[in-house]
KETOR-411321 format. One record per residue (C-alpha): residue number from 1; chain; z, y, x. Coordinates in Angstrom, 3 decimals, decimal comma, m for minus. Layout:
PT	NUM	A	Z	Y	X
...
This chain:
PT	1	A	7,689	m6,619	107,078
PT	2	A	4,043	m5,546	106,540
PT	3	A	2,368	m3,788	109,068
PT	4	A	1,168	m1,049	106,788
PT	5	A	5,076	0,060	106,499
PT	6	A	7,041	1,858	109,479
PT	7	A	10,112	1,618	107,463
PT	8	A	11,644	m0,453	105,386
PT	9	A	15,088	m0,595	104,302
PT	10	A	16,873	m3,723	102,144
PT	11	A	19,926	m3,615	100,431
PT	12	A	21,833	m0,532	102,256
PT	13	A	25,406	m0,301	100,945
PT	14	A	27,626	2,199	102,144
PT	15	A	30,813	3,113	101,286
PT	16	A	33,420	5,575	102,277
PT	17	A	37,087	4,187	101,266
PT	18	A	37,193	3,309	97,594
PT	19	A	34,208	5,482	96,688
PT	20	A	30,387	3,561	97,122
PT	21	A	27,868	6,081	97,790
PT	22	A	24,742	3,600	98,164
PT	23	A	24,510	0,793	95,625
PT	24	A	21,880	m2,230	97,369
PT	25	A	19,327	0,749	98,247
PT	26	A	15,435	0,042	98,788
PT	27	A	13,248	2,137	100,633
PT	28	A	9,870	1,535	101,925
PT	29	A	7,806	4,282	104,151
PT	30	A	4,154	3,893	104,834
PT	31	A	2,918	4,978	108,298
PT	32	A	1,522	8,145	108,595
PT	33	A	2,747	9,232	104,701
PT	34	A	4,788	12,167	103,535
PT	35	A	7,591	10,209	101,435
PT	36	A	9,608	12,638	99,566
PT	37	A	12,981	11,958	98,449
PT	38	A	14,392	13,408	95,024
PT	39	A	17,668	13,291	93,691
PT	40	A	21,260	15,574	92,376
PT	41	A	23,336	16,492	95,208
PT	42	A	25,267	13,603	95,683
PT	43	A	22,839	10,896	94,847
PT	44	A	23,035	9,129	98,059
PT	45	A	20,262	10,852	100,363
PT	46	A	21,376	12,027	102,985
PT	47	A	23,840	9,206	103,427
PT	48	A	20,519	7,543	103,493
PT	49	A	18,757	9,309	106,057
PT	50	A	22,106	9,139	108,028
PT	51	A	21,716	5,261	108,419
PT	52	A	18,677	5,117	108,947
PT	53	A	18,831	7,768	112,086
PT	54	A	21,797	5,910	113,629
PT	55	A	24,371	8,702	112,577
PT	56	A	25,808	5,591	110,359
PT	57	A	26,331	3,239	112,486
PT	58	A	25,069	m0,698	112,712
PT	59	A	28,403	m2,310	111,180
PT	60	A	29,508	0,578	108,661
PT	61	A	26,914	m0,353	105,796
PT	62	A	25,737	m3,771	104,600
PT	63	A	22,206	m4,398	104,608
PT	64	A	19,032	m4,584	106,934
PT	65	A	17,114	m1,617	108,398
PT	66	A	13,522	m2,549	109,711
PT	67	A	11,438	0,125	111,838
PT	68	A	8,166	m0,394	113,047
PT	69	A	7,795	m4,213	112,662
PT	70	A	11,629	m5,069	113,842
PT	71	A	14,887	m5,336	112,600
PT	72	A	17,223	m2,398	113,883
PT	73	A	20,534	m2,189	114,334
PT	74	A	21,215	1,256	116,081
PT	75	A	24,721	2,263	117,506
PT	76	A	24,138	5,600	117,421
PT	77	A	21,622	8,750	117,343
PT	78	A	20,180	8,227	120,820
PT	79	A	19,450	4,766	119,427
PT	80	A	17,052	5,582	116,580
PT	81	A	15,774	8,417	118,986
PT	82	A	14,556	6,254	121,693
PT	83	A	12,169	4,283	118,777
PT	84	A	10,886	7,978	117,405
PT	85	A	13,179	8,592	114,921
PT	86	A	14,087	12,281	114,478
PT	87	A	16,107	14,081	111,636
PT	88	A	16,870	18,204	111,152
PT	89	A	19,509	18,664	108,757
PT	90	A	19,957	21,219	106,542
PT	91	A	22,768	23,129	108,553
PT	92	A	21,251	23,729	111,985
PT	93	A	22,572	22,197	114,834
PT	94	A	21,243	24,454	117,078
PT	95	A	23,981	26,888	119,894
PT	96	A	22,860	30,605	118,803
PT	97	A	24,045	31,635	122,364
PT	98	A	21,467	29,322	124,007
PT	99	A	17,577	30,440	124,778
PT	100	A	15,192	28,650	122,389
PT	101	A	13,936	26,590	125,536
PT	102	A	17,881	25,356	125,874
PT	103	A	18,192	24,478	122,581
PT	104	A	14,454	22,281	122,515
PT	105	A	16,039	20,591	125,835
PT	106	A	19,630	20,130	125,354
PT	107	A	20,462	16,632	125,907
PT	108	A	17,320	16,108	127,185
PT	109	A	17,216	18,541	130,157
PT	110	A	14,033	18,712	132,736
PT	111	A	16,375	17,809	135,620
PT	112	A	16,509	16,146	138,953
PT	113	A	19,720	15,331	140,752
PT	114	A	21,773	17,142	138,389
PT	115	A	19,866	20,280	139,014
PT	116	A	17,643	21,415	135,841
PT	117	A	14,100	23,239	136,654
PT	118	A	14,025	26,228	134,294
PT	119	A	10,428	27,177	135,035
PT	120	A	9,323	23,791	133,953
PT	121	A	11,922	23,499	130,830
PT	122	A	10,537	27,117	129,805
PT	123	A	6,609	26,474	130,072
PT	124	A	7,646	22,947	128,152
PT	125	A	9,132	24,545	125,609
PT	126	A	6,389	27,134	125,112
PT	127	A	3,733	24,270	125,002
PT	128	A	5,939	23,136	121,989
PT	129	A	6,578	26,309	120,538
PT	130	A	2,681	26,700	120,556
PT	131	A	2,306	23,637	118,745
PT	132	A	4,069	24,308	115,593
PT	133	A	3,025	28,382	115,959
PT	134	A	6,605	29,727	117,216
PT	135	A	5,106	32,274	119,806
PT	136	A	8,151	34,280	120,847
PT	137	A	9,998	34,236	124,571
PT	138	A	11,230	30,831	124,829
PT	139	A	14,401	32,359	126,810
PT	140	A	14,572	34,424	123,882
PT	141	A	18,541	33,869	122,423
PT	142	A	18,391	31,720	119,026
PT	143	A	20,925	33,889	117,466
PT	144	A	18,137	36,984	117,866
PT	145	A	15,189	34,735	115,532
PT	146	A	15,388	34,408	111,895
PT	147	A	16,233	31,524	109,722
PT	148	A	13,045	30,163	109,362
PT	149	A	12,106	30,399	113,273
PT	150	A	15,362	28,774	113,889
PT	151	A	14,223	25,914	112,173
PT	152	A	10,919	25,769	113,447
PT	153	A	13,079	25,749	117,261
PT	154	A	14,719	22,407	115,364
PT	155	A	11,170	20,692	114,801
PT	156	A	10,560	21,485	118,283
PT	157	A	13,502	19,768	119,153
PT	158	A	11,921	16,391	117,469
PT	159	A	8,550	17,000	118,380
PT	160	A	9,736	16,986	122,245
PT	161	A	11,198	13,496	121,597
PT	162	A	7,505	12,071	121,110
PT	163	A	8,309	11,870	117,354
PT	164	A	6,796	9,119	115,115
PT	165	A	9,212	9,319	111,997
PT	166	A	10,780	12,784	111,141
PT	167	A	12,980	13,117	108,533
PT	168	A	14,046	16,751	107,222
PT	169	A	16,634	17,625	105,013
PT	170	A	16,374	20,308	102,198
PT	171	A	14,668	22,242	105,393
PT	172	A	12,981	25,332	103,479
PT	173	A	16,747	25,817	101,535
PT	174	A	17,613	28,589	103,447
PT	175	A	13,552	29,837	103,921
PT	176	A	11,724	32,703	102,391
PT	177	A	8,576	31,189	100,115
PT	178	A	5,876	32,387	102,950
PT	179	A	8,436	30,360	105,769
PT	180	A	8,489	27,680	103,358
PT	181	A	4,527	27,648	102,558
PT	182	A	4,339	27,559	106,831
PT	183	A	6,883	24,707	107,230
PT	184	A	4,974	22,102	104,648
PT	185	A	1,788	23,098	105,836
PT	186	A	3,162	22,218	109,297
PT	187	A	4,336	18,792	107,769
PT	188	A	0,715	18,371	106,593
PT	189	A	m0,550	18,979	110,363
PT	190	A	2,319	16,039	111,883
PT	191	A	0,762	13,963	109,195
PT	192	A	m3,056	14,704	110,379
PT	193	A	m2,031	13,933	114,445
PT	194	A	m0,705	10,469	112,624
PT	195	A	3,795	11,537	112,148
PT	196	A	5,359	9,725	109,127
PT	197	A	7,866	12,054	107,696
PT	198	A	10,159	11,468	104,854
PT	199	A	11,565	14,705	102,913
PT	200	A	14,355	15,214	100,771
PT	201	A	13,808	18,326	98,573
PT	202	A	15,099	19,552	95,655
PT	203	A	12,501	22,549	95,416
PT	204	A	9,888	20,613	92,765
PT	205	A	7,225	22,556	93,580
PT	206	A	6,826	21,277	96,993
PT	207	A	6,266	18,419	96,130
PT	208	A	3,043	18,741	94,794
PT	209	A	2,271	20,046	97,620
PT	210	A	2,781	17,895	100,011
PT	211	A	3,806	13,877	98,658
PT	212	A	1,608	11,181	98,951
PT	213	A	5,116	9,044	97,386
PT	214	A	8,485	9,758	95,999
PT	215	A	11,111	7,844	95,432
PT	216	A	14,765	8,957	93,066
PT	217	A	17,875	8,233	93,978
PT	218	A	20,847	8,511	91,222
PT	219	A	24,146	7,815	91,681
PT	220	A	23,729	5,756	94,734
PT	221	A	21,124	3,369	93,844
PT	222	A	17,451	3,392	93,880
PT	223	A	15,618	4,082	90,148
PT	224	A	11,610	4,067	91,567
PT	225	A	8,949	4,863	93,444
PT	226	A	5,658	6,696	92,543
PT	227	A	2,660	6,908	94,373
PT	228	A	0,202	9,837	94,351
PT	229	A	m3,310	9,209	92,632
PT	230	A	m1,507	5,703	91,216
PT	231	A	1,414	6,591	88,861
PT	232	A	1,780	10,192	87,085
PT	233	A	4,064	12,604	89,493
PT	234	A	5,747	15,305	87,325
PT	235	A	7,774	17,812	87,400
PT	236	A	9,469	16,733	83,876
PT	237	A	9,275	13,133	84,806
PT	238	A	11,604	13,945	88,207
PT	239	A	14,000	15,621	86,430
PT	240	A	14,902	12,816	83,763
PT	241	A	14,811	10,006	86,264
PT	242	A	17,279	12,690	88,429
PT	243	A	19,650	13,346	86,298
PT	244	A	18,995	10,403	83,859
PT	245	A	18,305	11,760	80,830
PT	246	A	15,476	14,822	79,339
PT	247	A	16,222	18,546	80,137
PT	248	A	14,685	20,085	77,486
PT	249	A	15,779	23,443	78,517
PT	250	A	16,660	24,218	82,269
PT	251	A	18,899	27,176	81,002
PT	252	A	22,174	27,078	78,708
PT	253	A	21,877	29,132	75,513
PT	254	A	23,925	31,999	75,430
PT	255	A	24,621	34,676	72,369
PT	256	A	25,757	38,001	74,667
PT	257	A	28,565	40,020	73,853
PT	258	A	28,222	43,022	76,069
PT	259	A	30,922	45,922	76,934
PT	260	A	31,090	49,067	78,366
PT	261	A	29,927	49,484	81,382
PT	262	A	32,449	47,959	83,893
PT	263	A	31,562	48,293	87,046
PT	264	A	29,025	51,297	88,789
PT	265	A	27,844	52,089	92,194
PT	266	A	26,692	55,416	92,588
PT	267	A	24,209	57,218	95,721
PT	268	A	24,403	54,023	97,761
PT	269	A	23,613	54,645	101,667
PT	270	A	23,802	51,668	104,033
PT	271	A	22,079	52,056	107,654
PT	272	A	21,945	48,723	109,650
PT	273	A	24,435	47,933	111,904
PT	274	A	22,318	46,740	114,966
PT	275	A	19,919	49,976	115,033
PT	276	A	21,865	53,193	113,311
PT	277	A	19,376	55,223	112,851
PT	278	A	17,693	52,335	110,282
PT	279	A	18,266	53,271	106,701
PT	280	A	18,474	49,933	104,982
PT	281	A	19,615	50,948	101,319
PT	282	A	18,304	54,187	99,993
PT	283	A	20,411	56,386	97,276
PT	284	A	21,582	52,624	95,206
PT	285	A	22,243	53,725	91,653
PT	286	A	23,393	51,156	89,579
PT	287	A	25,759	49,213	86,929
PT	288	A	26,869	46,330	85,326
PT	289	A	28,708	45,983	82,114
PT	290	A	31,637	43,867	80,716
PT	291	A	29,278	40,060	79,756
PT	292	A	27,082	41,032	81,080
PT	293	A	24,782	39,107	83,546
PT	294	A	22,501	41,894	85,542
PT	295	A	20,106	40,381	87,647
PT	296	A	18,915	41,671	91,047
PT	297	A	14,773	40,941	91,802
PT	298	A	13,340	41,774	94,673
PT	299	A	11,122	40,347	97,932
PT	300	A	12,498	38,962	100,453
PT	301	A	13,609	42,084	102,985
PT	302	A	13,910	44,152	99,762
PT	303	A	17,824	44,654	100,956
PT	304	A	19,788	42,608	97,676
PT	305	A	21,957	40,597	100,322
PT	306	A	22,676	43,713	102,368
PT	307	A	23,830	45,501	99,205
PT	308	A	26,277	42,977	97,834
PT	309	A	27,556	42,581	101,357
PT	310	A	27,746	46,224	101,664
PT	311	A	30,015	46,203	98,736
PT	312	A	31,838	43,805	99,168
PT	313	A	34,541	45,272	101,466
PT	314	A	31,993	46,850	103,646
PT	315	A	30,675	43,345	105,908
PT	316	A	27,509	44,343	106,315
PT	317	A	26,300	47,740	107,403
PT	318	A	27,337	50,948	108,899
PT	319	A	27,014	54,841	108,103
PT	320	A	27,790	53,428	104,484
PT	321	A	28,114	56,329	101,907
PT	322	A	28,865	56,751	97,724
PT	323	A	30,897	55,906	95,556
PT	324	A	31,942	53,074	93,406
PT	325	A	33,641	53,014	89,915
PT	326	A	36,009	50,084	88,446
PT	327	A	36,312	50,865	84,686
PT	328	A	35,369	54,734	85,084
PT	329	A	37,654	55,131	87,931
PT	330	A	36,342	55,848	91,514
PT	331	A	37,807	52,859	93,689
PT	332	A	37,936	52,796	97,686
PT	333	A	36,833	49,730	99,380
PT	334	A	36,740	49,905	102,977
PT	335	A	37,142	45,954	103,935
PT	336	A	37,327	42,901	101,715
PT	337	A	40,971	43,021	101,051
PT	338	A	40,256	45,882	99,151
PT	339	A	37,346	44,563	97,327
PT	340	A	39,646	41,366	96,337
PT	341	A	42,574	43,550	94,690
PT	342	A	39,960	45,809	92,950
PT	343	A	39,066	41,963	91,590
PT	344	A	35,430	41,689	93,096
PT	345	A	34,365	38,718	94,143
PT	346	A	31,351	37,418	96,265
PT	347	A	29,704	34,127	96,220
PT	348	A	27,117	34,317	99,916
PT	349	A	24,058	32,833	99,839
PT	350	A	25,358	31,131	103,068
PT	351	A	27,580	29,191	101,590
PT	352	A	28,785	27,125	104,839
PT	353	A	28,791	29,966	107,152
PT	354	A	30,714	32,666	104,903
PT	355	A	31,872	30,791	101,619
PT	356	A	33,507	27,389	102,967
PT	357	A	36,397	26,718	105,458
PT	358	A	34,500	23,223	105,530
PT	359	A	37,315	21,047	107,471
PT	360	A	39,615	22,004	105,005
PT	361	A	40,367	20,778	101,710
PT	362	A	39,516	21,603	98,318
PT	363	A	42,902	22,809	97,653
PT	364	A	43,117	24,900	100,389
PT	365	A	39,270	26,434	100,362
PT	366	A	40,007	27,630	96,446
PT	367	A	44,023	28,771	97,020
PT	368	A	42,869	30,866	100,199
PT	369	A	42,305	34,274	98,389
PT	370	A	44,812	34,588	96,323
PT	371	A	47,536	32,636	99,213
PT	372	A	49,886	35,196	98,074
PT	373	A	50,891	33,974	95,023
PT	374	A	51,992	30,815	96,474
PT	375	A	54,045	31,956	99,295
PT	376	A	58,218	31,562	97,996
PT	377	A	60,628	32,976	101,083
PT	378	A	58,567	32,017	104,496
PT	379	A	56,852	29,501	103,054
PT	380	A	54,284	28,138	101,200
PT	381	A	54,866	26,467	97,738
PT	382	A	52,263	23,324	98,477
PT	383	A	52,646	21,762	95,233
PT	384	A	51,431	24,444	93,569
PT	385	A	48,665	24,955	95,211
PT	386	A	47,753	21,139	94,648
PT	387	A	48,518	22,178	90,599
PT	388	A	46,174	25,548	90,878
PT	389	A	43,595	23,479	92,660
PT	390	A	43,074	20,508	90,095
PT	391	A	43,532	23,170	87,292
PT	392	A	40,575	24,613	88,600
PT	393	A	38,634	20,974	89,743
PT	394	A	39,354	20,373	85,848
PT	395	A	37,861	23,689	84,300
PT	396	A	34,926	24,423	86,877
PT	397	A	34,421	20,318	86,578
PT	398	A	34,214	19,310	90,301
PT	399	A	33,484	15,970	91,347
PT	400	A	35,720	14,490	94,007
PT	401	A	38,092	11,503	94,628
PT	402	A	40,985	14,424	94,986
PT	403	A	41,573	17,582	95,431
PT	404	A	43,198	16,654	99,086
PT	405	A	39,844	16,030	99,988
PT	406	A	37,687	17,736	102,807
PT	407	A	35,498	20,190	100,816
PT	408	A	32,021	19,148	103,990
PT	409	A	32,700	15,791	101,895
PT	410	A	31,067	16,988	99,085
PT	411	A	27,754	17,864	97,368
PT	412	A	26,214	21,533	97,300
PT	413	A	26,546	21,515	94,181
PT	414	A	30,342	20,698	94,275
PT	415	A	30,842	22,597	97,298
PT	416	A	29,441	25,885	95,119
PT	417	A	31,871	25,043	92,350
PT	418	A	34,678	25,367	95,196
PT	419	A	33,862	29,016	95,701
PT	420	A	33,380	30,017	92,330
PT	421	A	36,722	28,313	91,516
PT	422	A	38,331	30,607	94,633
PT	423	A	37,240	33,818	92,737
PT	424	A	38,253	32,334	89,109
PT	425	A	41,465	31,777	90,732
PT	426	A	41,814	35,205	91,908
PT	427	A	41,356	36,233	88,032
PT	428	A	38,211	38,342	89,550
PT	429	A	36,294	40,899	86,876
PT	430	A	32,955	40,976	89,071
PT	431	A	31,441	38,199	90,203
PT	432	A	28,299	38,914	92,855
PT	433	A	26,477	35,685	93,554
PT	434	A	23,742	35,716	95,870
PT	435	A	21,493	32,847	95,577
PT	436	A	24,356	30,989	93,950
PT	437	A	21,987	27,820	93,150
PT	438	A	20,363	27,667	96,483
PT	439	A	19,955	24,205	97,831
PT	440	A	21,240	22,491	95,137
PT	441	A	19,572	19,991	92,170
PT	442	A	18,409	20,602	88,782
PT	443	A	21,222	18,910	87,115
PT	444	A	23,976	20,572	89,399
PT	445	A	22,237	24,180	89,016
PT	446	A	22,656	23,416	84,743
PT	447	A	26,307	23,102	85,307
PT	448	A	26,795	26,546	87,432
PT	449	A	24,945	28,224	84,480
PT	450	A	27,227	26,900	81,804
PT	451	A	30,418	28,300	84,368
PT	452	A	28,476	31,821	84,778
PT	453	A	27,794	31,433	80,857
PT	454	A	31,573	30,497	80,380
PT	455	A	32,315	33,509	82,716
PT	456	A	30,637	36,718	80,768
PT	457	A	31,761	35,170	77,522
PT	458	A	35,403	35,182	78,871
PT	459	A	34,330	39,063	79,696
PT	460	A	33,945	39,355	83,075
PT	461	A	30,981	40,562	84,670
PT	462	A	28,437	38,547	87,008
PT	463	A	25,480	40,501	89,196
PT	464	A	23,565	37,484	90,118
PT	465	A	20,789	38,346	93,314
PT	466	A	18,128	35,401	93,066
PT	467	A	14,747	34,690	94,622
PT	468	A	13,639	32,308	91,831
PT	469	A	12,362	34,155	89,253
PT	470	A	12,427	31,652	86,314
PT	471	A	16,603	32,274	86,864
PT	472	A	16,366	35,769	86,547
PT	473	A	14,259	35,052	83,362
PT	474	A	16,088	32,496	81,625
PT	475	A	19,746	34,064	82,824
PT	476	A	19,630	37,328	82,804
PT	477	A	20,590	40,039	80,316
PT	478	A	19,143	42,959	82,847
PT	479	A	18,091	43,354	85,864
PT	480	A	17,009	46,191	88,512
PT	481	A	14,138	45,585	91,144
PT	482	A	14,788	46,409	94,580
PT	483	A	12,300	46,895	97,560
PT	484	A	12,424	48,542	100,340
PT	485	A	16,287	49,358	100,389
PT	486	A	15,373	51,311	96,744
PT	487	A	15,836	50,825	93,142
PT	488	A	12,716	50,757	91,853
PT	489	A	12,757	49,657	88,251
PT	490	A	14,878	48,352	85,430
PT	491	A	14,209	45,659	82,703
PT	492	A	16,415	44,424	79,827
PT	493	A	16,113	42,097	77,597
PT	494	A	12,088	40,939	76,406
PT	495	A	11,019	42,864	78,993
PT	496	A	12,317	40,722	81,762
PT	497	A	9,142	38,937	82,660
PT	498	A	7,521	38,045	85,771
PT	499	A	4,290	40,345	85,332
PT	500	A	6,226	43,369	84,604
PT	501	A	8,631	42,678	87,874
PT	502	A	5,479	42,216	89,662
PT	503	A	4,081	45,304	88,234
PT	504	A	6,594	47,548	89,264
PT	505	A	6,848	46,301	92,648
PT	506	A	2,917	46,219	93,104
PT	507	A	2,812	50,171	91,815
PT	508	A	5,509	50,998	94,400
PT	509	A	3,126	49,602	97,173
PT	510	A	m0,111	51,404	95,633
């Protein structure tokens, strides 16, 4: 192995049962270079970065894994650890009930005896903190610190470790774009004090931003490697060696055949649930009719999470007044039980923490709604559940060996079909996704388009809440502009365009 390489792998297979998810892989990192890592959910990265970490074990894959000049065969995490090897996941491991400082330290504790010293864990953890600009309490809880804090407290974690490889997973999926524009710039600053760090991202932009190489993985195997300033990087060049073929357009054509209005919310009041006397949505006023697919713009804060929640069964807020019409007829919905028999459906933007039952199976994640209809006596009817389920693995096309297996098993993208199918299931008439192609790849998001496409033509109604505003644009048949808690606007049709969203929300603030 050359010396100008920290990394090298040869050959990685890996396979789980009958199923091979890495086909004689290749993968060589450069020291000190940010290596991105492209490919559909599913493709084989993260099993990847899992071997290569230790979380894989030496003996479960074939092939030979060289770091830093020597052949490695870790047994474990602690293994690839001890050589500088760190990895932050997309889902967090972090204990929200711990201090920031407990979280940086766990497993690594400042102790002697048995007995940990707090004072010097604490001004440890704030010399960290410092470094990568966190500057809050470091005995302040994690579960009080946003999202994109939270994972800065996870880079902390690595950093602590004396970090000479860090690999991060999808880690601005869950970030607003100013968190995100932080976090690379942060990746650019490991990279000056002489960190490797290999990415995996499906956000194209970023890559510009930060690669210096990038290598596509498909289906398990390795397709090629680019090099900045060497071979042309683009964004259309990505997406065909993703998915293996050209994507034209990124957005299914759709002829709308729009209803009467089908759904309407009406003097909307939400105040927060942590601090009462904080009005978080402001005198709502709006509606959705039958295929029809009304987008929802807005900054981040701008309250379009907090409104779907808010309406859907009432799990988020407090003090919430108005009133809400199915069909022209004032409904009640006072939990989500309600809002399920009144056929509304939500798909979170948190898919793991409020979509997913993730230890579960696919059969059981899309029958749990709508459980009822399978119950016969005291029991319930298994097989046909199993029937419902692969009626709906068949229609929503989810990829899977079965639908007995366990739904963590499978790709965002696939995991996001799962919930959809729930609420398709449940024969649902409104459909509110928030963020419903967060975190998952180009070729994946094209196939949840086609099922919200499939959806309004079928004539239900979808009210889709997104941050990227090329999906508003190339989705949407309307769309109202929140910020602040307020409605603030209303486009339709031509006149959904970036400059005019950005105009009204840029005349609000003047």
């Amino acid at each position: 192995m050359s010396e100008e390489y920290i990394l090298e792998a040869k050959g990685i297979t890996k396979k789980f049962g009958s199923v091979t998810a890495l086909k004689r892989v290749d993968l060589k990192i450069k020291r000190g270079e940010v290596h991105v890592l492209c490919g559909e959910n599913g493709a084989g990265k993260s099993t990847l970065m899992n071997i290569i970490s230790g979380i894989y074990p030496y003996g479960s894959y074939e092939g030979q894994l060289f770091y830093d000049g020597t052949e490695c065969r870790f047994e474990g995490i602690r293994a690839s650890e001890s050589k500088g090897i760190a990895i932050i996941h997309q889902q967090l491991a972090l204990i929200p009930q711990l201090s920031i400082a407990e979280n940086i330290y766990a497993g690594n504790e400042m102790q002697k005896r048995g007995v940990i010293n707090w004072d010097l864990t604490n001004s440890k953890a704030k010399e960290v903190m410092e470094r990568v600009g966190l500057l809050d309490d470091p005995e302040t809880l994690v579960q009080n610190i946003g999202v994109g804090k939270q994972q800065l407290v996870e880079i902390c974690k690595a950093i602590s470790k004396d970090v000479k490889l860090l690999i991060l997973d999808e880690p601005t999926a869950a970030l607003t774009d100013e968190e995100s524009d932080k976090l690379l710039n942060l990746i650019k600053v490991f990279q000056a004090e002489g960190i490797t760090s290999i990415l995996i991202t499906h956000k194209l932009r970023e890559i510009s931003r930060v690669c210096n190489a990038l290598t596509v993985l498909r289906d398990g195997e390795t397709i090629d490697t680019w090099y900045e300033g060497k071979d042309e990087i683009t964004e259309d060049r990505i997406v065909k060696a993703m998915v293996g073929r050209e994507m034209t357009n990124r957005f299914p054509e759709r002829t709308p055949k729009i209803g009467e209005v089908r759904f309407e919310i009406k003097n909307w009041n939400v105040f927060s649930p942590i601090d009462e006397s904080k009005q978080i949505l402001k005198n709502i006023n709006m509606h959705v009719r039958q295929g029809e697919v009304l987008g929802i713009a807005g900054l981040m804060g701008a309250g379009r999470t907090e409104l779907a929640m808010s309406i859907f069964g009432k799990s988020y807020g407090t003090k919430i007044s108005g009133e809400l019409y199915l069909d022209g007829k004032k409904i009640t919905i006072n939990n989500v039980s309600d809002a399920i028999k009144n056929k509304i459906a939500y798909v979170s933007e948190d898919r793991h923490a409020f979509g997913l039952v993730g230890s579960t199976s696919i059969t059981k994640n899309i029958t749990l709604p709508s459980l009822k209809n399978f119950v016969h006596g005291l029991a319930i009817n298994a097989d046909e559940e199993t029937v419902a389920a692969n009626k709906c693995k068949d229609m929503i096309h989810i990829k899977c060996r079965d639908v007995d297996q366990a739904v963590s098993n499978l790709s965002g993208g696939n995991q996001q079909k799962v919930i959809i199918s729930k609420w398709v299931l449940c024969d649902s008439d409104i459909l509110i996704l928030d963020e419903p192609t967060r975190g998952i790849d180009v070729g994946a998001k094209y196939e949840i388009y086609e099922i919200i496409n499939e959806l309004v033509a079928s004539g239900k109604s979808v009210i889709m809440i997104s941050s990227d505003m090329p999906e508003i644009l190339g989705m949407c048949d309307r769309m109202y502009v929140l910020n602040e808690g307020e409605v603030i606007g209303e486009l339709e049709g031509d006149e959904i365009t970036q400059v005019n969203t950005m105009k009204i929300i840029m005349s609000r603030g003047a």
